[in-house]
C-alpha positions in Angstrom: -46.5 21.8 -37.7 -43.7 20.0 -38.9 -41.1 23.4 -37.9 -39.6 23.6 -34.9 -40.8 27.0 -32.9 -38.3 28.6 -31.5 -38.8 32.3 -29.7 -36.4 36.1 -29.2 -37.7 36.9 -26.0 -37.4 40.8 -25.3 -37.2 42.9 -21.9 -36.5 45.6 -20.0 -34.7 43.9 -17.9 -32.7 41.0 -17.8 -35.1 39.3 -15.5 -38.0 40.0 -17.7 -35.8 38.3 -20.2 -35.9 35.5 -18.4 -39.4 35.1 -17.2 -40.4 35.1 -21.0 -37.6 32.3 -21.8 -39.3 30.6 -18.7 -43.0 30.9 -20.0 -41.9 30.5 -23.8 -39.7 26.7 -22.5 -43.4 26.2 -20.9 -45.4 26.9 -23.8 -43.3 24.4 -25.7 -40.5 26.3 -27.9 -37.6 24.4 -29.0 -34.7 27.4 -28.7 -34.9 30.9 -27.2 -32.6 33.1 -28.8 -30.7 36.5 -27.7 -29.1 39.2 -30.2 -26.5 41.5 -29.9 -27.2 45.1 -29.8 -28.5 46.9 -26.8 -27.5 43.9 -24.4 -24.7 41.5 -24.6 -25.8 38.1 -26.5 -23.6 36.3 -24.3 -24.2 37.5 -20.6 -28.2 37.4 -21.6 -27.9 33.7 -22.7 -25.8 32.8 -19.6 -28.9 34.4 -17.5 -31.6 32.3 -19.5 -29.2 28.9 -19.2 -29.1 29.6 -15.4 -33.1 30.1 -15.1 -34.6 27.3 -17.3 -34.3 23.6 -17.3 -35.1 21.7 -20.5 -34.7 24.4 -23.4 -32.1 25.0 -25.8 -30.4 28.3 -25.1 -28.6 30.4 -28.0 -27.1 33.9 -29.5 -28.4 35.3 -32.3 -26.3 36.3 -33.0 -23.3 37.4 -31.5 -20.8 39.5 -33.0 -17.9 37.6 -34.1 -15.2 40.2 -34.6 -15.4 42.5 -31.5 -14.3 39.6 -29.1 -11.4 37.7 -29.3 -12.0 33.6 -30.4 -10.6 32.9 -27.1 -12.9 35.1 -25.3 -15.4 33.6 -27.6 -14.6 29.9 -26.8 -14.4 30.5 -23.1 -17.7 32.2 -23.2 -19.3 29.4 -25.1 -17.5 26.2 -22.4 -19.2 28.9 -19.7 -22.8 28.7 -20.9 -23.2 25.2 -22.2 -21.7 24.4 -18.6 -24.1 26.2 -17.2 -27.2 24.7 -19.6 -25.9 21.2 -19.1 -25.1 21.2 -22.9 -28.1 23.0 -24.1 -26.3 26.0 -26.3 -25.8 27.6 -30.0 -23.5 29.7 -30.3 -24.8 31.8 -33.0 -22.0 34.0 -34.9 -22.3 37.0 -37.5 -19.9 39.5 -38.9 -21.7 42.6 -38.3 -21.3 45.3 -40.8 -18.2 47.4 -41.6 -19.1 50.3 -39.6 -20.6 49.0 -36.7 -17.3 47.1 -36.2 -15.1 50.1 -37.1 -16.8 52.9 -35.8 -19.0 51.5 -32.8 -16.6 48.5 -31.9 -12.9 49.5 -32.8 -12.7 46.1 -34.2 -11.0 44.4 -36.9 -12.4 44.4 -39.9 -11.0 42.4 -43.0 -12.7 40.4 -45.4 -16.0 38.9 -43.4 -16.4 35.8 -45.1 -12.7 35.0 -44.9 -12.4 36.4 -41.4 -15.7 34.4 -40.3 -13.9 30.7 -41.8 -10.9 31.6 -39.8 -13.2 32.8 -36.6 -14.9 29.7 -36.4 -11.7 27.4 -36.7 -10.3 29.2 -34.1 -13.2 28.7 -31.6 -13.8 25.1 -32.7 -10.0 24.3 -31.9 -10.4 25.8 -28.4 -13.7 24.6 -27.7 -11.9 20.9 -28.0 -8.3 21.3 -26.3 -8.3 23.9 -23.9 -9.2 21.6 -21.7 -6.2 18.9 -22.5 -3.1 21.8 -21.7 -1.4 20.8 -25.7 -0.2 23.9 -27.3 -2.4 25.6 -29.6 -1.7 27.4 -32.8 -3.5 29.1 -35.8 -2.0 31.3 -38.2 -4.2 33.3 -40.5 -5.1 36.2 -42.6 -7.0 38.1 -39.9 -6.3 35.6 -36.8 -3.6 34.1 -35.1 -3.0 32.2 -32.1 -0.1 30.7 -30.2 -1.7 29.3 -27.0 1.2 28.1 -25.1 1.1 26.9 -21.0 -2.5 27.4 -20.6 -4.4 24.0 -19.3 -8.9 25.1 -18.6 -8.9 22.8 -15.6 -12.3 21.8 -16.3 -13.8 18.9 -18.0 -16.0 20.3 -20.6 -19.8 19.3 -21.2 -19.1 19.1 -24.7 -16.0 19.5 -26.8 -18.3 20.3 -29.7 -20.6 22.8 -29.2 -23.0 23.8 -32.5 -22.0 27.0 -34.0 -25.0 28.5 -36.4 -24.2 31.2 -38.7 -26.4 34.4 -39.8 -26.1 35.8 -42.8 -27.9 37.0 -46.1 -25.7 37.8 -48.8 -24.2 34.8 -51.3 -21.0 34.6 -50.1 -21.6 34.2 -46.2 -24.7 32.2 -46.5 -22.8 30.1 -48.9 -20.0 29.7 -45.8 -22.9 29.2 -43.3 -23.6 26.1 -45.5 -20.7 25.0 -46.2 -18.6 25.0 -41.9 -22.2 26.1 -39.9 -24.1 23.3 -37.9 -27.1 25.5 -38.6 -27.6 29.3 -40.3 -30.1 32.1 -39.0 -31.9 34.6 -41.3 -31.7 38.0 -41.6 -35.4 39.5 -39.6 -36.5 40.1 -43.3 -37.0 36.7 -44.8 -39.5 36.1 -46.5 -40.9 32.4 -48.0 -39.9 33.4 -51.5 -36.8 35.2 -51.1 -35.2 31.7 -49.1 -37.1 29.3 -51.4 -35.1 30.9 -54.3 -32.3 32.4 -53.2 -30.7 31.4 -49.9 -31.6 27.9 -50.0 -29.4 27.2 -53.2 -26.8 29.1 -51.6 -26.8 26.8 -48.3 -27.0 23.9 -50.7 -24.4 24.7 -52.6 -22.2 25.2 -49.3 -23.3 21.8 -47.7 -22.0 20.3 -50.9 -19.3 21.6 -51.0 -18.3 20.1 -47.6 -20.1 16.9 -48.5 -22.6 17.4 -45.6 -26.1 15.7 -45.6 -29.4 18.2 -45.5 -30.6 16.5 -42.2 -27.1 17.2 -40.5 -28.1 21.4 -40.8 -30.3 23.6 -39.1 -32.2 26.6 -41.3 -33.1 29.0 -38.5 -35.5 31.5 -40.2 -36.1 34.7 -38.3 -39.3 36.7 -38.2 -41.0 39.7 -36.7 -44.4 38.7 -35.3 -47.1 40.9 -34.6 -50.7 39.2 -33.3 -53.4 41.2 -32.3 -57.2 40.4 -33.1 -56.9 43.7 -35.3 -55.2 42.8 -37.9 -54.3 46.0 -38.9 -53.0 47.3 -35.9 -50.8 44.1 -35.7 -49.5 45.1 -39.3 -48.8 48.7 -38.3 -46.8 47.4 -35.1 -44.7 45.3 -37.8 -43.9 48.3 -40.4 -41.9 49.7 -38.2 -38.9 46.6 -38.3 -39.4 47.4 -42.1 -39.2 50.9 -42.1 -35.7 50.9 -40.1 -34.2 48.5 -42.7 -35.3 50.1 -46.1 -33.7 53.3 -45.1 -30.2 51.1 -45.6 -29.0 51.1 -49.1 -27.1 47.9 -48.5 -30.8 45.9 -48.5 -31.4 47.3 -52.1 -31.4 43.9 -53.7 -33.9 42.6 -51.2 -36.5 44.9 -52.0 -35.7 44.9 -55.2 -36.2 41.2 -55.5 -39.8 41.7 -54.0 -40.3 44.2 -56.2 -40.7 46.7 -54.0 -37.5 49.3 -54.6 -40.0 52.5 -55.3 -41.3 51.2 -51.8 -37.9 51.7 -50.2 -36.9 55.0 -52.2 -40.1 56.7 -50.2 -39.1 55.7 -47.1 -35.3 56.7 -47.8 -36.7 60.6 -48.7 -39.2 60.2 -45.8 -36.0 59.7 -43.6 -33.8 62.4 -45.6 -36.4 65.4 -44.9 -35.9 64.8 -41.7 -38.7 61.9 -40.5 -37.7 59.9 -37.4 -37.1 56.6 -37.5 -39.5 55.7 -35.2 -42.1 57.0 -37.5 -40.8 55.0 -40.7 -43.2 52.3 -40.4 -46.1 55.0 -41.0 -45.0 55.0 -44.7 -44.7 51.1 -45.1 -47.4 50.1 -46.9 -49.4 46.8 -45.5 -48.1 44.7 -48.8 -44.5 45.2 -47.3 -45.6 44.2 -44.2 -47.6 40.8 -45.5 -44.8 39.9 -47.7 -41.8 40.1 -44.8 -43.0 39.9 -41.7 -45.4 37.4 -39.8 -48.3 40.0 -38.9 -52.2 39.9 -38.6 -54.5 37.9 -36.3 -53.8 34.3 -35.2 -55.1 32.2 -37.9 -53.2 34.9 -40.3 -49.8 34.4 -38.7 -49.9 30.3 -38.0 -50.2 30.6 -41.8 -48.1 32.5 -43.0 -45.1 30.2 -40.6 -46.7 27.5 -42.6 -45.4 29.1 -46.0 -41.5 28.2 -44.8 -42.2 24.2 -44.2 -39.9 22.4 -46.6 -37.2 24.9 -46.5 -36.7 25.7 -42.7 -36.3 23.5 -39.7 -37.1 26.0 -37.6 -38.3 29.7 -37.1 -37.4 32.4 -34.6 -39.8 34.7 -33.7 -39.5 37.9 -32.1 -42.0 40.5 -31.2 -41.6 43.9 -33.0 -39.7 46.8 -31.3 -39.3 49.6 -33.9 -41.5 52.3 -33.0 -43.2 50.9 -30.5 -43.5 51.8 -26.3 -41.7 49.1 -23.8 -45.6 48.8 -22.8 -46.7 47.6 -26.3 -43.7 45.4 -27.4 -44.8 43.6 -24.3 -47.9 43.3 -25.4 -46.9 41.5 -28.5 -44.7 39.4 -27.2 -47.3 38.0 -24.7 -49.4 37.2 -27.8 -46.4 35.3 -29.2 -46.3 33.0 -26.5 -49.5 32.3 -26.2 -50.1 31.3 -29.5 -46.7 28.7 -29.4 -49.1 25.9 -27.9 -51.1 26.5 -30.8 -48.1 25.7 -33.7 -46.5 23.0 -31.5 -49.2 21.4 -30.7 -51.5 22.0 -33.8 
């Protein structure tokens, strides 16, 4: 398979983290990646960097706002010391009100805060280490780094920032200053072939950058069981969460799949738990957005996204599911990575 596998391992703990980012860099994946919600991207990566050897380590994403690009810069020198040069640092604005309301964060315009966010970091990630003064003056950030020498010689003074996104404007900005971009979890073939890839385009040539020089990370929910259907009813769930967010109207709508979206939405008004969303996804949904069904199913359904992706993040499904079960599925992930790197 000509796409690079790359793997979101999920645990209870931190070390279970790592012992699947052990057994995924065995099984042959090319990146493990680590969000940011319920653990931070950044302290989870550093683990993972300290306990493999050969695999590239990355967030995905953390939350650019709700640290400062200092913070951020320091954070990045940190772990790609620690990896020997083997980071991402994967950025993403968030949403207004998890930034306001969870975070106590700034919040301005994303895509103009993002440009400025990334300038910031790159300029650090190259001189903190030579003591010159260091200044940026912006809409939403500002620096004036005066006095302040990191008395270590970085790995690299150019670390590869990737940015997620899935609206025009950002994904247009991912192509456009990113060394690579990462999907949204609901990405289907389609919906990049003929929208998000002419938005990337139309970034890189706007900078004047070559296809080859940029990464297309897409992101997936994968489910693998020799049931098929149980493997699609572990996947609904990811779906279910998302449609009951107005802001992802356009998405469904594109699929044509809006009525689709409306049920869940009253299913979630009259009171439904979340957890049990996935119950009213239907299995189209779930075939058109996520990776889900038996083995040969799923290695064909990556298949779909060669000649628009480089790569493809998968992730076992949580959304509904028992610790016990999401375990399950991630087990079945790895062991099916031989199969696409190798097929």
């Amino acid at each position: 398979m000509a796409l690079k596998i790359t793997f979101a391992p999920w645990g209870e703990t931190i070390a279970e983290v790592v012992d699947a980012a052990q057994r995924a860099e065995k099984a042959g994946a090319a990146v493990v990646w680590v969000p940011e919600l319920h653990r931070s991207a950044t302290v989870t990566t550093a683990a993972m960097a300290a306990g493999t050897s050969s695999i590239t380590v990355g967030t995905a994403i953390a939350l650019a706002f709700t640290r400062s690009p200092l913070i951020t810069a320091l954070e990045a020198l940190d772990i790609d010391e620690m990896s020997n040069g083997r980071f991402i640092l994967g950025l993403g604005s968030g949403v207004e009100r998890l930034n306001l309301d969870w975070h106590n964060s700034r919040w301005g315009k994303p895509v103009a805060h993002m440009r400025e966010t990334v300038a910031i970091i790159r300029l650090l990630i190259e001189q903190s280490h030579l003591g010159n003064r260091m200044t940026f003056e912006g809409e939403f950030e500002r620096i004036d780094i005066r006095g302040f020498t990191r008395p270590f010689t970085p790995v690299r003074t150019e670390i590869p920032i990737y940015l997620g996104g899935m609206g025009p404007v950002m994904t247009k900005l991912a192509g456009e200053i990113g060394d690579g971009w990462i999907s949204h979890e609901l990405c289907s073939p389609r919906y990049l072939k003929e929208m998000l890839s002419p938005w990337l385009n139309e970034g890189r040539e706007k900078s004047g950058r070559l296809r080859e020089d940029f990464d297309v990370v897409v992101s997936a929910a994968c489910a693998i069981d020799k049931d098929a259907k149980k493997a699609k009813r572990w996947a609904a769930g990811l779906i279910g969460f998302y449609a009951t967010v107005k802001t992802y109207a356009d998405f469904f709508e594109f699929h044509g799949m809006l009525d689709e979206q409306n049920e869940v939405i009253s299913k979630f008004k009259t009171g439904v738990s979340s957890d049990e969303l996935g119950d009213v996804v239907p299995d189209e949904m779930v075939d058109a957005l996520t990776l889900a069904g038996d083995t040969d199913e799923v290695i064909e359904k990556i298949s779909r996204y060669e000649g628009f992706a480089d790569s493809v993040k998968l992730s076992p499904p949580t959304h509904g599911l028992s610790n016990p079960t999401v375990r399950i599925a991630q087990n079945q992930i790895i062991d099916m990575i031989p199969k696409l790197v190798n097929g």
